[in-house]
C-alpha positions as CSV (number, residue, x, y, z in Angstrom):
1,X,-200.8,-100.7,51.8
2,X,-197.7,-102.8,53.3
3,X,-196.9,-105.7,52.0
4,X,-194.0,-108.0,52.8
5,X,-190.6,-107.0,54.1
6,X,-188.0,-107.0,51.8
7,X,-185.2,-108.9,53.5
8,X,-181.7,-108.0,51.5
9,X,-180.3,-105.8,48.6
10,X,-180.8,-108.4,45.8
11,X,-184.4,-108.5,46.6
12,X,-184.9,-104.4,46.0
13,X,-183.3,-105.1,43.1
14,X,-185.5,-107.8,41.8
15,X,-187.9,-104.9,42.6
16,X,-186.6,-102.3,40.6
17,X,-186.6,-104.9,37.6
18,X,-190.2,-105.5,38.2
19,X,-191.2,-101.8,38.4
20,X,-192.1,-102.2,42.4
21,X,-192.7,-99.4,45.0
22,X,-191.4,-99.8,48.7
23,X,-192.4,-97.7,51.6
24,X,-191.5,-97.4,55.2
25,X,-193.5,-96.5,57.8
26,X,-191.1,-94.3,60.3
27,X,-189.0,-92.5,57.2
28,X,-190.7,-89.7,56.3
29,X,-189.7,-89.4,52.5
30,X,-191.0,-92.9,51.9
31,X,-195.0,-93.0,53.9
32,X,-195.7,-92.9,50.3
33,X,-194.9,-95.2,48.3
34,X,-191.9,-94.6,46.1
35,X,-190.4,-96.5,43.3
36,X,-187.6,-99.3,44.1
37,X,-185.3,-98.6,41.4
38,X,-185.2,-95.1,42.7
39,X,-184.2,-96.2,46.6
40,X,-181.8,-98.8,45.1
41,X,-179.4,-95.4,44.6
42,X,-179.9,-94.4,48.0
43,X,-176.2,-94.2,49.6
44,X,-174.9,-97.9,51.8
45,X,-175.8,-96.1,55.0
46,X,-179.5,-94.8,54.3
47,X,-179.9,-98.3,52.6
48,X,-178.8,-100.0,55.6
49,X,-180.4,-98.4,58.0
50,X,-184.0,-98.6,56.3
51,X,-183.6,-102.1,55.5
52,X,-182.7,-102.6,59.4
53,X,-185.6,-100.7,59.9
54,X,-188.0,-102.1,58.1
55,X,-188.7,-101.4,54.4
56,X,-192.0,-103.1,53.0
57,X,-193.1,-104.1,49.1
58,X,-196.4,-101.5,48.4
59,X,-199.5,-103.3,47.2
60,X,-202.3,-101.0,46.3
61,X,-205.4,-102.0,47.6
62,X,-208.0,-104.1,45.6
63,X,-211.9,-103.0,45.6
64,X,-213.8,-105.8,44.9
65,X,-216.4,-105.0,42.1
66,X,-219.1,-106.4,44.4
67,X,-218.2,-103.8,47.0
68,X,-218.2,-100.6,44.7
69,X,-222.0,-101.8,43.5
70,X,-222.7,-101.7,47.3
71,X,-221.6,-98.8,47.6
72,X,-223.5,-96.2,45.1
73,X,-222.7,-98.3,42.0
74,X,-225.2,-98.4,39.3
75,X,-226.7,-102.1,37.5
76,X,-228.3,-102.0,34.6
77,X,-230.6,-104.4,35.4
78,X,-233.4,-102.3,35.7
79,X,-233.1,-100.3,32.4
80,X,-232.8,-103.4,30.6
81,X,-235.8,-105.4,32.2
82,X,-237.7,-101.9,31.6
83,X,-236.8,-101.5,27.9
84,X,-238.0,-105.1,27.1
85,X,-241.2,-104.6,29.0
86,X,-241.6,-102.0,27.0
87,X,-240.7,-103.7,23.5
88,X,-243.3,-106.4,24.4
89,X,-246.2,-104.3,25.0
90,X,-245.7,-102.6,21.9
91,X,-245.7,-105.7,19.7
């Protein structure tokens, strides 16, 4: 998922520090998202020209857990309520 631009060289190598990815949407070696401290040794030019261009931070996408329940996830509700029904008719 893009994120926010990054604006200058200092900032891809704050990423790098941090362990970020970048991609950029018209290049075709970076659609996927590739590590910053790896693009940081890209030559001047290439550098220039994506940062011209438009190279974005990656941020994965977040599932909220409410979501994946919706979607096929299993609660244990029902086996507990089940178990301690049947637990009180035995006693």
């Amino acid at each position: 998922m893009k994120g926010f631009p990054v604006t200058d060289l200092a900032h891809l190598h704050r990423l790098a520090r941090e362990k970020r990815a970048v991609i950029h949407e018209t290049a075709s070696h970076l659609k996927k998202p590739m590590p910053a401290a790896w693009v940081i040794h890209f030559s001047g030019e290439r550098l220039y020209r994506l940062l011209q261009n438009g190279l974005f931070v990656y941020e994965k996408e977040i599932k909220d857990a409410k979501d994946s329940k919706e979607e096929g996830g299993t609660s244990c509700k029902g086996s507990t309520d089940a178990v301690q029904e049947g637990q009180s008719k035995e006693t």
